[in-house]
N, C-alpha and C positions, 0 to 999 in steps of 0.2 A: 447278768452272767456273761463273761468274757466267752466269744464262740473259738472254738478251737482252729489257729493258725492254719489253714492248706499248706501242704508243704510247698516246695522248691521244687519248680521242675530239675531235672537232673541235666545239667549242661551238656552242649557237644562237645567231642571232644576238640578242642582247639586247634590239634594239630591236623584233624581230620578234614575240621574248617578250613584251613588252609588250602585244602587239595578243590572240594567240596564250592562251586558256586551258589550253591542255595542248599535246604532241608532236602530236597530233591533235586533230581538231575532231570535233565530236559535231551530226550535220545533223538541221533542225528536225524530221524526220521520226524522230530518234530512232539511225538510224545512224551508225558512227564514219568519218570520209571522212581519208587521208592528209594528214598537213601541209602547210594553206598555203604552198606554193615560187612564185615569181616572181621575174620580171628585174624589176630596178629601174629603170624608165624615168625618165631625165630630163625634166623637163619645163621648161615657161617659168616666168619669174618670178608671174604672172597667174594661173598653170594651179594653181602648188602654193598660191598662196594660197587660191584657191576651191578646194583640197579640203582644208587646213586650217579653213578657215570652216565648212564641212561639217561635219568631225570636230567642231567644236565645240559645235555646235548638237545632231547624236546624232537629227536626225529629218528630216523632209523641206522643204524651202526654196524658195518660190517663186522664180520670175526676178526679179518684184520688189522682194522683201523679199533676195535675193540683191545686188541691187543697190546697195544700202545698206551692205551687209557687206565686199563684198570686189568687186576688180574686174571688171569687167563678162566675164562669159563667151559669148565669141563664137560664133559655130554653128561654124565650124572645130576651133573649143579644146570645145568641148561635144562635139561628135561625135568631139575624139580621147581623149576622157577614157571615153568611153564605148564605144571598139575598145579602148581597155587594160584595158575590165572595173572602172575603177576609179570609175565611179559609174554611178547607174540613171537616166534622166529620161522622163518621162513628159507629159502634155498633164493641166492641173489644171482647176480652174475658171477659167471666163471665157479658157479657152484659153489659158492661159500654161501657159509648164513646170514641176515641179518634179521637185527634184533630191534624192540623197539618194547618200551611200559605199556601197560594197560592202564584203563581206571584205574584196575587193581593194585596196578603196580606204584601207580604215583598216590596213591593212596597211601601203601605200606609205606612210601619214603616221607609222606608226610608226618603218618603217627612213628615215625622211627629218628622224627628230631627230638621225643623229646624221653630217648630211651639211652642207656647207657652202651658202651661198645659191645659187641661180642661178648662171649668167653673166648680167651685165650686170643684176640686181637692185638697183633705184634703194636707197635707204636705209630708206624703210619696212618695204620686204621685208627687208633687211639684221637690222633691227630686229627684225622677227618670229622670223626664224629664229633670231636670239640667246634672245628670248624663249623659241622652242619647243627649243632645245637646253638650257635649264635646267630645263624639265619635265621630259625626259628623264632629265636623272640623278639628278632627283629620283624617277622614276617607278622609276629601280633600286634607289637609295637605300633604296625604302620598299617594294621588290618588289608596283608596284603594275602594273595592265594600263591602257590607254588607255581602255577603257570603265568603267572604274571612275572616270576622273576625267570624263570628257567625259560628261554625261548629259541627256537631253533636260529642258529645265525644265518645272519642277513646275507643274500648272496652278494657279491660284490659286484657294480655295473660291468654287462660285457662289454669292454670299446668295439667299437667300431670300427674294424681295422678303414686307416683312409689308403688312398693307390694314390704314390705318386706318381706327380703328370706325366704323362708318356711324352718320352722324348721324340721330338720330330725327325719322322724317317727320311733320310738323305737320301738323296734320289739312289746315290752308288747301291746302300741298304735293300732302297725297294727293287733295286734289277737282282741285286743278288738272290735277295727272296725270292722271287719271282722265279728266276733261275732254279734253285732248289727245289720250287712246286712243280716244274713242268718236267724235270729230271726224275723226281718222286714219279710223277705219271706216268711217265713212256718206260723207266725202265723195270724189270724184270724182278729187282730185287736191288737192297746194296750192292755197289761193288758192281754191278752192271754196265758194260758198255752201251752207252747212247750212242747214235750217228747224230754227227751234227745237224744234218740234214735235219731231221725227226724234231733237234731243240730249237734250231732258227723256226720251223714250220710253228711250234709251241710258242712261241712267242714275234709274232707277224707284227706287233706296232714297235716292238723294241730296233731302232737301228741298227743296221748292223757294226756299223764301227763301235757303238755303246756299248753293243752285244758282246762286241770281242774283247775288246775292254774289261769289262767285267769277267771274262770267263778267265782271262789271265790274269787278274788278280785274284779269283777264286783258287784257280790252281795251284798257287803258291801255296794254300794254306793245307796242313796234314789232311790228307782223306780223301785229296779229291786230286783227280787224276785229269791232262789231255792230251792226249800223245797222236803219234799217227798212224794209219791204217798198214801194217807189214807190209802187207799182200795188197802194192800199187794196181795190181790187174783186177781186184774186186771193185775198186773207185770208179763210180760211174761220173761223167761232168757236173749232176749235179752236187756230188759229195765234195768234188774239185773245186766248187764254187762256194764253198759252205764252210772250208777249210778256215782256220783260227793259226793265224801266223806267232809262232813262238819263239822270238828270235829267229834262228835259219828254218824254224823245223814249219811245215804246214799240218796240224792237226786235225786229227776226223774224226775223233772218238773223247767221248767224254761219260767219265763217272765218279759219285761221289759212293766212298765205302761207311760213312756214317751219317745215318740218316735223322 
């Protein structure tokens, strides 16, 4: 007597496989958790495209940069994506939201390759979901999971910025510089009269012919000023000594108004 057939187990579902590493899922902390199960909710035309937009991306998506991508998702449709578990959203920088799928959510976009569009899904969405139902049987085809295709992009190397070679400082450069540090120090503020006396003292190894030299080609340039002391009764011999010949003029006072 023929013994009566066992049945068939009842397969997964395929598109679930897709999303689905194993019978079970293996949770970050290292434990095995039961098979992803859930009702497959319908949603809007709107709703499935911002969580296929989601899935595509594979990381977290601001409001704005969401905006760009897929239809605007409304606080209504945000807060029911997020009672059905099937994305996380958060407050990012500058106080916008970002979004990102759950299990849940690359779940539902698995089993929702092999579903028909919306109701009332104008043609773009029509469009997509053609699109994302040829992934799909490609994703069997090739026994592949959703997150093997979908992965967040590669960042791109940062260069390295390089510093070209610093140009060698001409002696003229380093007195000027130099000039500029000790002027910085002694005086008051921008636009401060220095006594000469105070910047020869500031600078003791620079010669003084060098010294004058450079102060007169600094003069020339906007901002910086050397002129002579009005009031000749205030110049004591050694300010008289310290003087920067400028043409006829002997100079005692120096300043630069931009620092």
């Amino acid at each position: 007597m023929a013994h009566p057939r066992a049945p068939r187990p009842e397969p997964r579902s395929a598109r679930t496989d897709i999303f689905l590493n194993d019978d079970r899922r293996t949770h970050a902390a290292g434990r095995l958790e039961e098979p992803l199960t859930l009702e497959h909710h319908p949603l809007t035309p709107s709703q499935s495209a911002v969580l296929f937009v989601l899935m595509s991306q594979a990381r977290d998506v601001s409001n704005p940069e969401l905006r760009t991508l897929a239809p605007e998702l409304t606080r209504p449709s945000r807060q029911k994506l997020i009672d059905l578990g099937l994305i996380e959203s958060a407050k990012g920088p500058r106080n916008s939201y970002v979004h990102s799928l759950t299990d849940r959510g690359w779940a539902w976009c698995a089993r929702e390759l092999d579903e028909t569009p919306p109701k009332g899904a104008q043609p773009p969405i029509r469009a997509l979901y053609a699109v994302m139902a040829s992934i799909g049987r490609y994703l069997v085809a090739d026994d592949l999971r959703l997150h093997e295709v979908f992965r967040p992009p590669a960042s791109p190397p940062v260069p390295v910025p390089v510093a070209p070679p610093a140009a060698p400082i001409a002696p003229d450069d380093d007195v000027d510089r130099r000039i500029r540090a000790a002027y910085t120090h002694s005086a008051r503020g921008p636009g401060a009269w220095v006594a000469m006396t105070t910047l020869r003292a500031a600078l003791p190894d620079v010669e003084a012919a060098e010294l004058d030299d450079a102060l007169v080609r600094l003069q020339r340039r906007p901002g910086v000023s050397l002129i002579p002391q009005e009031d000749q009764m205030l110049l004591t011999d050694a300010d008289r000594s310290a003087a920067v010949r400028v043409g006829t003029q002997l100079c005692h006072l120096f300043a630069i108004e931009d620092l």
